[in-house]
Structure formats: structure tokens, C-alpha cells
BANURO-463364 format. One record per residue (C-alpha): chain; x, y, z. Coordinates in Angstrom, 1 decimal, decimal comma. Each point is the difference from the previous one (the first is absolute). Last residue first. Example, Ala and Ser with C-alpha at 12.3 -4.5 7.8 and 13.67 -1.06 7.14 Angstrom:
# BANURO-463364
- A / 13,7 / -1,1 / 7,1
- A / -1,4 / -3,4 / 0,7
END
This chain:
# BANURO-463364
- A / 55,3 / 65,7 / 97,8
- A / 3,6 / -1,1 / -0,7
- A / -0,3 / 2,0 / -3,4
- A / -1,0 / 3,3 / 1,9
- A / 2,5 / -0,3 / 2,3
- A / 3,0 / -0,4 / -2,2
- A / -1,3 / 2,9 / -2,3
- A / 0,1 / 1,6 / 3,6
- A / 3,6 / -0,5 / 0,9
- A / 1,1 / 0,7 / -3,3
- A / -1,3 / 2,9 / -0,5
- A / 1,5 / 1,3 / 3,6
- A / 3,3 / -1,1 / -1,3
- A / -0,3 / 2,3 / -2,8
- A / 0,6 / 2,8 / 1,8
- A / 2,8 / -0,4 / 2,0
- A / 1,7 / -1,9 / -2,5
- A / -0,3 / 3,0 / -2,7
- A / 1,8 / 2,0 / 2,5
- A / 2,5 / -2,8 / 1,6
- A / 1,2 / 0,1 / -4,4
- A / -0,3 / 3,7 / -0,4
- A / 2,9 / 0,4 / 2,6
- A / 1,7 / -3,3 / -0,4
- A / 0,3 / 1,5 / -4,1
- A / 1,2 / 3,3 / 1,3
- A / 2,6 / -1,5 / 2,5
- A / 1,3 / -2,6 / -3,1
- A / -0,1 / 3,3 / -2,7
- A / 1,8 / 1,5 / 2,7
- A / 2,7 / -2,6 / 0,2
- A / -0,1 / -1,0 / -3,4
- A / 1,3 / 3,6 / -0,9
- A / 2,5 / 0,6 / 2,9
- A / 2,3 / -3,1 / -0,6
- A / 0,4 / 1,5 / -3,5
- A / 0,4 / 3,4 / 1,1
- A / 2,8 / -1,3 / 2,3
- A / 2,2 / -1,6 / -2,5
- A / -0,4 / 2,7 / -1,9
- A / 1,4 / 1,9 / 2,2
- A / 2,6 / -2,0 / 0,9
- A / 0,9 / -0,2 / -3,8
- A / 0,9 / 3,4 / 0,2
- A / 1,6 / 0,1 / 3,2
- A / 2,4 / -2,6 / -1,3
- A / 0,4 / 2,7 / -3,1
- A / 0,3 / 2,8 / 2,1
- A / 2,7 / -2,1 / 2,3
- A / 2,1 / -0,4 / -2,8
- A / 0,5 / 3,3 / -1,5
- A / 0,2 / 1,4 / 3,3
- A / 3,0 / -2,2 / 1,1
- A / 1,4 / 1,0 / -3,7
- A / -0,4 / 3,6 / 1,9
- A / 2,0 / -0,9 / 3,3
- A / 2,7 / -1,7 / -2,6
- A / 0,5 / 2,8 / -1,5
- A / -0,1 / 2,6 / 3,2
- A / 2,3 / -2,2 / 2,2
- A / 2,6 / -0,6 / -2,3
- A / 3,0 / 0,3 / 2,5
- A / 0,9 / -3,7 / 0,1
- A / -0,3 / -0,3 / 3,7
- A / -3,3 / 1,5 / -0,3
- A / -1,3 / -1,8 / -2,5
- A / 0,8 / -3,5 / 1,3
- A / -2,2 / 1,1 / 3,0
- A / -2,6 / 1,3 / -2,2
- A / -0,1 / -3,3 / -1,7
- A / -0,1 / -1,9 / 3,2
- A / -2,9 / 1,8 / 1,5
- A / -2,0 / -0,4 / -3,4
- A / 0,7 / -3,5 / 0,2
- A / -1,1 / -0,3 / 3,6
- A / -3,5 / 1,5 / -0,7
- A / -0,4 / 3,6 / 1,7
- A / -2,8 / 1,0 / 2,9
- A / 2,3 / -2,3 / 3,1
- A / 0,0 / 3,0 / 1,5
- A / 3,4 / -1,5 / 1,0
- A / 1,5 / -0,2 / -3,3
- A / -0,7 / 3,9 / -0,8
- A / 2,0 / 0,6 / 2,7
- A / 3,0 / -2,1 / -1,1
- A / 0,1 / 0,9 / -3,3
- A / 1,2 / 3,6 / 0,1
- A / 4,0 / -1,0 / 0,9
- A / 1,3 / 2,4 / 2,6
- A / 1,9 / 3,3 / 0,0
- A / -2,1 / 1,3 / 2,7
- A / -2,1 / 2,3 / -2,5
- A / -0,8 / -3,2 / -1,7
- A / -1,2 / -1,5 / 3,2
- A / -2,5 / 2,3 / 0,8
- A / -0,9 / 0,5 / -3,6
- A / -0,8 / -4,1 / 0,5
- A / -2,0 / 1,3 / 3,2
- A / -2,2 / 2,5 / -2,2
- A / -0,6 / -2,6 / -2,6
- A / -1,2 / -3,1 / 2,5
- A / -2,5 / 2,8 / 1,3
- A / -1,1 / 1,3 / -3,8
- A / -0,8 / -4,0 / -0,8
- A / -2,0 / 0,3 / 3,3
- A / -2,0 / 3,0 / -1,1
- A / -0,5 / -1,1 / -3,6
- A / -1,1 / 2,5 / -3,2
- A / 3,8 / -0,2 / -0,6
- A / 0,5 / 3,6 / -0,5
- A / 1,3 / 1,2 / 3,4
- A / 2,7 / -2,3 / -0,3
- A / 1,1 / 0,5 / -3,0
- A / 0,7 / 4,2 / 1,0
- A / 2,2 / -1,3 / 3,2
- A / 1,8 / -2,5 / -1,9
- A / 0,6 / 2,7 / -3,0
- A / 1,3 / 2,1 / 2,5
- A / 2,5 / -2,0 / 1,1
- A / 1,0 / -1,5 / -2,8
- A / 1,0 / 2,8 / -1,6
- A / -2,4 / 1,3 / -3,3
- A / 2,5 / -0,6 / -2,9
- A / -2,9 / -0,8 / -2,9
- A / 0,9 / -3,7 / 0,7
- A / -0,2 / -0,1 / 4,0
- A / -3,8 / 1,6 / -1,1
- A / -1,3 / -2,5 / -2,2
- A / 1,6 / -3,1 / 2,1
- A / -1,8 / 1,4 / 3,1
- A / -3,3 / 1,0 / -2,1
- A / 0,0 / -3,4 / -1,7
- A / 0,9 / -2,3 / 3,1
- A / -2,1 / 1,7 / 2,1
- A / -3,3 / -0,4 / -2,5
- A / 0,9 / -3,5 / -0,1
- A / 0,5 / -1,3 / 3,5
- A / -3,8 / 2,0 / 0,6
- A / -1,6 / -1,6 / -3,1
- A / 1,9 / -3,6 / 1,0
- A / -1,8 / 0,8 / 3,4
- A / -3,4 / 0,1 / -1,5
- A / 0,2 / -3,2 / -2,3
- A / 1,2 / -1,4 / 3,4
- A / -3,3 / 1,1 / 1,5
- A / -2,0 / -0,8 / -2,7
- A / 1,3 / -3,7 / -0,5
- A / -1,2 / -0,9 / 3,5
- A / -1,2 / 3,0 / 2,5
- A / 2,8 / 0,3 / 3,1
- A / 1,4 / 3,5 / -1,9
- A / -3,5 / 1,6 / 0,7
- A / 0,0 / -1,5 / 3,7
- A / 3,5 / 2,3 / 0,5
- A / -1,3 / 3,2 / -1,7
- A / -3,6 / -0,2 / 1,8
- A / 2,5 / -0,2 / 2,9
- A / 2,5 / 2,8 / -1,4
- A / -3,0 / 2,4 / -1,0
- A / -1,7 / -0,6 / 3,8
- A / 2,9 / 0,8 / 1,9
- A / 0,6 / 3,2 / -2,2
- A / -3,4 / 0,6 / 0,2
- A / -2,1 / 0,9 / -3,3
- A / -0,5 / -3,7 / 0,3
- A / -2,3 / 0,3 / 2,9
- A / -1,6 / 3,1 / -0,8
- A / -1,0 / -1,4 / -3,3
- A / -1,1 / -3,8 / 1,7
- A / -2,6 / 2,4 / 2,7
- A / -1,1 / 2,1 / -3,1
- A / -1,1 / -3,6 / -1,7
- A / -1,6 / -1,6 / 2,8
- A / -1,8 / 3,3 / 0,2
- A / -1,1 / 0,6 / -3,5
- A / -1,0 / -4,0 / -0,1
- A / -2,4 / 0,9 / 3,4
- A / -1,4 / 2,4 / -1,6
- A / -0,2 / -1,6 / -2,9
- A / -2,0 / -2,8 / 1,4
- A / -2,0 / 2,6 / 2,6
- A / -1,5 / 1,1 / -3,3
- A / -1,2 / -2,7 / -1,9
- A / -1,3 / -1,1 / 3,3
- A / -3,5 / -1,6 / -0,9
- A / 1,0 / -1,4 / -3,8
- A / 3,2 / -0,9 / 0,9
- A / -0,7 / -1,7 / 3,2
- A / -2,7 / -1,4 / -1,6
- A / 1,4 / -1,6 / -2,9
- A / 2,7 / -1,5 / 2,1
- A / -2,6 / -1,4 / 2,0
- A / -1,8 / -1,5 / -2,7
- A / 3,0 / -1,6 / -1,0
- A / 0,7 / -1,5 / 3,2
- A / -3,0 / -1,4 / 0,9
- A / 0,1 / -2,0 / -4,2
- A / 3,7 / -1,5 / 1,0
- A / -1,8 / -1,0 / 3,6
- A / -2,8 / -2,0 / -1,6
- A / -3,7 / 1,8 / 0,0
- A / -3,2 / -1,3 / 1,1
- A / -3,0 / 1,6 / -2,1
- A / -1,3 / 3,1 / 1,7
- A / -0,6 / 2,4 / -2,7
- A / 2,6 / -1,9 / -3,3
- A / -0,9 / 2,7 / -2,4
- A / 0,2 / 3,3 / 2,2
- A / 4,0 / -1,7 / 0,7
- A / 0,1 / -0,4 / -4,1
- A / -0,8 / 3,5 / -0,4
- A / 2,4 / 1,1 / 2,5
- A / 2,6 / -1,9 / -1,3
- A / -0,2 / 2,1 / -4,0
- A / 0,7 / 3,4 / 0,9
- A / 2,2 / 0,3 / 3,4
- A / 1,8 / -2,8 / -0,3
- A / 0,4 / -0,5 / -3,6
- A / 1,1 / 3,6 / -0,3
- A / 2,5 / -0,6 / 2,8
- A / 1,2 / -3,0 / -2,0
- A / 0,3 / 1,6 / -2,7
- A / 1,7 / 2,8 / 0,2
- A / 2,8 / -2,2 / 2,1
- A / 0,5 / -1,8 / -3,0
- A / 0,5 / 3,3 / -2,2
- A / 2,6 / 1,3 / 2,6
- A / 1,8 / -2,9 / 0,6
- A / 0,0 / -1,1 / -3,7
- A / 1,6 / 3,7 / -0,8
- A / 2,2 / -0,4 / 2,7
- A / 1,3 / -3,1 / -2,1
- A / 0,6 / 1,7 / -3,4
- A / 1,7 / 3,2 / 1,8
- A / 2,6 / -1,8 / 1,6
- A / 2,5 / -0,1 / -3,3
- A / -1,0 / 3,1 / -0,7
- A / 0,8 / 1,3 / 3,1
- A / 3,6 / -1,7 / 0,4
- A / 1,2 / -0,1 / -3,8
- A / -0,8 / 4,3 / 0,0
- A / 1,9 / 0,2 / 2,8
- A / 3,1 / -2,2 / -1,2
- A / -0,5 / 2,2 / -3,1
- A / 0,1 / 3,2 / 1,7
- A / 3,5 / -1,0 / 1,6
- A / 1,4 / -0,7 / -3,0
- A / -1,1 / 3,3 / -1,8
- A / 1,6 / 1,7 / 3,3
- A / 3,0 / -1,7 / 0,1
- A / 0,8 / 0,5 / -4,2
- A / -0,7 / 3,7 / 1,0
- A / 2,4 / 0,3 / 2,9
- A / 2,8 / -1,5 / -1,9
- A / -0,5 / 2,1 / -3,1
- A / 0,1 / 3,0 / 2,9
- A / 3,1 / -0,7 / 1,5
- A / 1,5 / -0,9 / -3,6
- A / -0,9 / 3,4 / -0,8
- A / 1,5 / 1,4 / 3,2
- A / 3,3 / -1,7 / -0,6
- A / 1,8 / 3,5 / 1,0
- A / 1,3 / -1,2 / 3,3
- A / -1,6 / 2,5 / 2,3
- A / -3,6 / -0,2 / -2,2
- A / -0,2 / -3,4 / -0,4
- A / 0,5 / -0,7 / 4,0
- A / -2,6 / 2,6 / 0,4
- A / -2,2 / -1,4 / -2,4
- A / 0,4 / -3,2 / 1,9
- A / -0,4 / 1,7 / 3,2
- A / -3,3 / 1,7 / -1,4
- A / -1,5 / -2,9 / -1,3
- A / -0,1 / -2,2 / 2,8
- A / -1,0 / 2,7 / 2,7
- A / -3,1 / 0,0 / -2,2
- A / -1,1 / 2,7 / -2,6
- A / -3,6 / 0,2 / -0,4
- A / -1,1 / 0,5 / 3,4
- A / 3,6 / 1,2 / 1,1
- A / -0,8 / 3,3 / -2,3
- A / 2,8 / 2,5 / 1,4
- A / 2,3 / -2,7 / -0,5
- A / 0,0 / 0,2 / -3,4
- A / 1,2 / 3,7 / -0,1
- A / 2,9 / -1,6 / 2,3
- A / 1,2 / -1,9 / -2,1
- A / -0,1 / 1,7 / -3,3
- A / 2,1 / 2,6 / 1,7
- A / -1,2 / 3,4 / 1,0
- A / 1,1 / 2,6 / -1,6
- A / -3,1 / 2,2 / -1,4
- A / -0,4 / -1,7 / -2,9
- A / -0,1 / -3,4 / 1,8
- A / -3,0 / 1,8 / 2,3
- A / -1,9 / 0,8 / -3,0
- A / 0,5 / -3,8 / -1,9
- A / -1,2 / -1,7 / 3,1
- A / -3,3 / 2,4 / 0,2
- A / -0,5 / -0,4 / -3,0
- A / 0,7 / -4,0 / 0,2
- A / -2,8 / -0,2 / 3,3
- A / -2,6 / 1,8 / -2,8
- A / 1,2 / -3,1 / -2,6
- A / -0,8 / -2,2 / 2,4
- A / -3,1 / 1,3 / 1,3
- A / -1,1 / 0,5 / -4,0
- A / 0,9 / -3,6 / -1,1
- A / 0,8 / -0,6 / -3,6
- A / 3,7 / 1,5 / -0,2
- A / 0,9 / 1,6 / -3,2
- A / 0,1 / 3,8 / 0,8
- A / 1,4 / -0,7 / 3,4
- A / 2,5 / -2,4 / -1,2
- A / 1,4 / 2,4 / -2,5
- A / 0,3 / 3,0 / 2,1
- A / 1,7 / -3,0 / 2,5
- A / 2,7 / -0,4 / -2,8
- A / 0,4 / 3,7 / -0,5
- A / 1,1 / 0,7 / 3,6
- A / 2,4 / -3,1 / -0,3
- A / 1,7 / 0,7 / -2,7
- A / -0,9 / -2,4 / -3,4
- A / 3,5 / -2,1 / -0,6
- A / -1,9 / -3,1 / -1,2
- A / 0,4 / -1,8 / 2,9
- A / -1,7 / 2,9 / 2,1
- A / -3,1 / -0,1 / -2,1
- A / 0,1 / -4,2 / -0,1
- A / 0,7 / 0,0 / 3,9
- A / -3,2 / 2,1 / 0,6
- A / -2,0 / -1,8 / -2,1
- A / 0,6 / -3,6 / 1,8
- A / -0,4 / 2,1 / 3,3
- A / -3,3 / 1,5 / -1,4
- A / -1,3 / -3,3 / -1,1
- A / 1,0 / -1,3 / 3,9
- A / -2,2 / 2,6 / 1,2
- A / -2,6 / -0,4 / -2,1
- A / 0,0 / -4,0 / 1,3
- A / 0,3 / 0,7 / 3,6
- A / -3,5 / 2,0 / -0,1
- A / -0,2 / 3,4 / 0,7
- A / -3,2 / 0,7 / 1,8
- A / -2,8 / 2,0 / -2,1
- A / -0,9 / 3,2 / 1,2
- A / 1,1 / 1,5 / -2,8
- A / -2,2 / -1,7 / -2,4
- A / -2,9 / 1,5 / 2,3
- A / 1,0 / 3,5 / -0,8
- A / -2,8 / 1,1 / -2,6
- A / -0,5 / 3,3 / 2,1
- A / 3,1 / 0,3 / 2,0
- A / -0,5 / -0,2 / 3,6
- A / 0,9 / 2,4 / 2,4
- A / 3,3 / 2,2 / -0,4
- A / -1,6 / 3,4 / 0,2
- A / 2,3 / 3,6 / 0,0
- A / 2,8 / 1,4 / -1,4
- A / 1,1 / 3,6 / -0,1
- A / 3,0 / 2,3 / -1,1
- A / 1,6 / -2,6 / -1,6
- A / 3,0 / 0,7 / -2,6
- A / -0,7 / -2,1 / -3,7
- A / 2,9 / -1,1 / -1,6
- A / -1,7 / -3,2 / -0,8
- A / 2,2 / -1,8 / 1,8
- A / -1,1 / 2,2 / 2,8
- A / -3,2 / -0,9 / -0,4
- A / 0,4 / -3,4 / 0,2
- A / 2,3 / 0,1 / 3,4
- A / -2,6 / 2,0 / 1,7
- A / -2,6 / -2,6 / -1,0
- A / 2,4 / -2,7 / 1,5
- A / 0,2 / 2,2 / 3,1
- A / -3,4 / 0,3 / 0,5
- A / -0,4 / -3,8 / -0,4
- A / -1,4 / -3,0 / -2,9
- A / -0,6 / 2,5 / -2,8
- A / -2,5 / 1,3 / -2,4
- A / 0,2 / 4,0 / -1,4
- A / -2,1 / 2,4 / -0,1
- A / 0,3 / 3,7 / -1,7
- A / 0,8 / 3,2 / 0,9
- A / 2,5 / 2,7 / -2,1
- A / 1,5 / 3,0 / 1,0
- A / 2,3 / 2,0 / -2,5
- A / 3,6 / 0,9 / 1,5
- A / 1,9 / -1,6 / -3,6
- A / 1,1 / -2,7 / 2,4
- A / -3,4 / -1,4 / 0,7
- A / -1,6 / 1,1 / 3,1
- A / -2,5 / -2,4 / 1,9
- A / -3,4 / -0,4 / 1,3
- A / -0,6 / -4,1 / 0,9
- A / -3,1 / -2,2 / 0,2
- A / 1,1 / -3,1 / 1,2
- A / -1,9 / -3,6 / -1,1
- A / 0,7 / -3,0 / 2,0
- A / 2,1 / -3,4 / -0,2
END
């Protein structure tokens, strides 16, 4: 979004300059010809003074809101062109509401709703524009975008459950790790000045050297951290590299399951979504199996659309990854030969989210005494280390 200063003739001949705000040239162009203004000159696009609102990223939730809002306008018989007037006005978010100008400008000049979307993939997944488009050929394109909404809102909230839920014990990482460096590197080395050259026990030689490593080479410690680090990022930005970490990610008890009932759910939902809204199988196969968040769930999808094409069942792929539980196997199987793929592909969802659910919080709860138990061992061979010194000489001194 930037400022462009324009010159322009109104349609009474006079000339008239002025600024306006907009995302592109050509969505500045489009303004001031709404405004039955004819350019002669236009100039600037940098930043707009104020702008940082409309920097902000669209999140999944405004989109969804607009969706929801979207199908009430166009439910209640409001035209289409008029419907996103309305959205723009009302909508919170200034990028968003800049990316629906722009939307609403190319709609006007003939393009379908479709493929205006399109022109924003950032905001507007592959997901959502094959659905709309499905909507928008068959004339159920409020039901399309009702549909997409209720997803959306869903989908946030299994988010939201995730990271809150695993905010509570990063937190006691973070504050126990705090303290044990500030013990370290504050409060040992005035106990090691203490003791001079009394004889020390192994738990009280080790804790003084951890205090001097950190205290002397501070620096070649998060070096060396920064390295470790950018050597694991270029290895998982790999493709090998993102399927193993992938793989040993899946192996981990209780999260990793929790994790592959997330990925089992979110195809279920967005597959079952879009076969409902008219989207062909195909397609909607192809599109589900990009959006899985899982590379090796996405592999067992592309060779089930494989078989589909062929004429064959879509089970038996997805059974050798060996990625989906039995019963879910068998239910889609049952689904298929019944033709009610799509419902029972979303009560699949319904299911799975709430297993995943208590997965979660199955695995937060594991996770909590676990740290606390690592942070208490921690402090615990700490204080040992230097109190076993004390106790060796109070020993002494009542022997002698």
C-alpha cells in the first residue's frame, strides 16, 4: 500500500490533483476512474505515511469472517459488486481489505470472482478458489462460502488448542533454563572463590566447569549453537532432510500420533468440504493433498489419485503408507461403495479432531512433569555440586 500523487480531468474539462492510497498503479488507476476522474499523470507508490496496519499479514481467522460475511450479503439477495463495497467498508484489516479493492475492481471489470481471487494466492489458497469456483458454476456459491468459513473457524481453533496448549510448558523450559545459566554464571563462581583449593567431588568439577565454559566462551557457545542450528535448517529445508526429520517426528510416543491424527484430519475435512461443494474428485485430491501440512501423507495421496483416475478403489494406497488407522481405512472403504464419500469423509473429521484433541492433551500433560522432572534434576546435581564440598569439610573438621 503507497501514496500516488495524480493530475487528472474531471468530466466537466476542469483539472484537478490530489493523492490518493492504493496497493498498485493499476489499482490507483482503477480508483480514479471510479471516480470519474481521467489521468493525465501519476506518480509515487512508496510507503503510506501511517501504513503499518497495512502491512499486517492476513490471518486465516479474518479471512474466514469475511467468507461467513460474504455468504450472508449474497444470501440475502445483495449483488455481488455491492456485497464486497460492503465488506470493504466493514472489514477490520487494512491489507485485506486493500487485496478486496483490488478484488472488487477486477470483478467489475469482468472477471469472475474466481479468478479475481486468484490473483492474491497468499491470501486465497488453491483450496478456496476451486471451491468458489465449484460454487460459482453451479450457483451454490453461498453455500460454497458458508462451508469455507465454518472450515476456517475450525481450523483456527485446532491451532489456537495446539499453541496454547504448549505454551504453559515452553514457558517452564525457558524460565528453568534462565536460571540455571544465571546460577552458573552469577552465584558458582563465588562459591568456587569460596572453596580455594579444598578437594572437590566430581558432581562439584563439573559444575565449576560448566560455569566456566559459560562464563569464558560466552561467545564461541552461541557460535557454535548458531551453527549447529543453521547446519539442522539447511538440512530440513531439504527435501531428503524434511521427510526424515518428518519420519523420526511421527516415531515420538503420544505426540507423534497426536500429530498424524492432525494430518488424517485436516485431509479428511478439506477433501469431504470440497467433494460436497461439487469440486470433482480429482481435483479436490490433488488440492487436499498439498494442504496436509505432511509430506508422506501427501505421497500416499498422490498414488490414491493414481488409482482413482484408473478406475480403482482410493483405499488401497493410503493402506500401504501404513499413515491411516484401520477403522478409518474401512469406513472410507464402506463409503465409497456406498457413494457417500464426502459425508462420511467429514464425520471422519469430526471424530478424528476430537481423538486429536484429547491427544493433545494427553501429550501436554506428559510434557509438564517431564520438564518440571529435567528442571528439578538440573537445579538438584547443581545444589549437589556445591554443597558436597561443605559437607566434606564440616566432616573433617569434626573428625579432627
Amino acid at each position: 500500500m503507497g501514496d500516488f500523487k495524480y493530475t487528472a480531468k474531471t468530466s466537466a474539462g476542469q483539472t484537478v490533483s490530489g493523492v490518493l492510497t492504493a496497493d498498485t498503479e493499476a489499482a490507483a488507476l482503477r480508483i480514479l476512474d471510479e471516480r470519474d476522474l481521467f489521468p493525465l499523470s501519476l506518480s509515487g507508490g512508496g510507503p503510506a505515511t501511517g501504513s503499518r496496519g497495512t502491512r499486517r499479514r492476513v490471518r486465516t481467522r479474518d479471512v474466514g469472517l469475511m467468507y461467513g460475511q460474504l455468504a450472508d450479503l449474497i444470501g440475502s439477495g445483495v449483488p455481488l459488486l455491492r456485497a464486497l463495497d460492503s465488506l470493504i467498508r466493514s472489514t477490520v484489516n487494512k491489507r485485506l481489505a486493500g487485496i478486496l479493492k483490488e478484488v472488487r475492481g477486477a470483478v467489475a471489470d469482468g472477471k469472475s470472482l474466481t479468478d479475481s481471487l486468484r490473483d492474491h494466492p497468499d491470501v486465497f489458497p488453491g483450496l478456496h478458489t476451486a471451491m468458489i469456483q465449484a460454487g460459482e458454476r453451479a450457483s451454490f456459491l453461498e453455500e460454497v462460502l458458508q462451508s469455507l468459513s465454518t472450515f476456517l473457524e475450525r481450523l483456527d481453533e485446532l491451532r489456537g488448542k495446539v499453541m496454547g496448549s504448549l505454551a504453559y510448558p515452553f514457558l517452564l523450559a525457558g524460565v528453568g533454563t534462565v536460571v540455571l545459566v544465571a546460577a552458573l554464571t552469577l552465584f558458582v563462581p563465588k562459591f568456587e572463590s569460596l572453596l580455594g583449593d579444598v578437594a572437590k567431588p566430581l558432581p562439584t568439577e563439573i559444575v565449576f566447569g560448566l560455569s566456566r565454559l559459560l562464563r569464558d566462551h560466552w561467545l564461541l557457545l552461541v557460535l557454535g549453537a548458531g551453527g549447529i542450528g543453521a547446519l539442522l535448517w539447511a538440512a530440513i529445508s531439504s527435501e531428503g532432510g524434511r521427510r526424515t526429520f518428518e519420519t523420526w517426528r511421527l516415531k515420538v510416543p503420544v505426540l507423534g500420533h497426536a500429530l498424524r491424527l492432525l494430518s488424517i484430519t485436516r485431509f479428511c475435512r478439506i477433501l469431504g468440504t470440497m467433494l460436497a461443494n461439487g469440486v470433482p474428485i480429482l481435483q479436490a485430491l490433488a488440492i487436499s493433498k498439498d494442504a496436509t501440512g505432511s509430506r508422506l501423507l501427501a505421497d500416499h495421496i498422490a498414488a490414491a489419485t493414481e488409482n482413482v483416475r484408473d478406475g480403482r478403489p482410493l483405499t488401497e494406497p493410503l493402506r500401504d503408507g501404513g499413515l491411516f488407522p484401520e477403522q478409518i481405512l474401512a469406513m472410507i472403504a464402506v463409503a465409497e461403495e456406498s457413494n457417500r464419500l464426502e459425508k462420511v469423509l467429514l464425520h471422519i473429521a469430526d471424530t478424528v479432531e476430537r481423538r486429536t484433541n484429547r491427544q493433545v492433551d494427553q501429550a501436554v500433560r506428559l510434557l509438564e512433569p517431564l520438564i518440571l522432572c529435567l528442571v528439578a534434576a538440573a537445579i538438584g546435581f547443581l545444589a549437589l555440586g556445591l554443597l558436597l564440598p561443605i559437607f566434606t569439610m564440616a566432616g573433617t573438621l569434626g573428625k579432627s
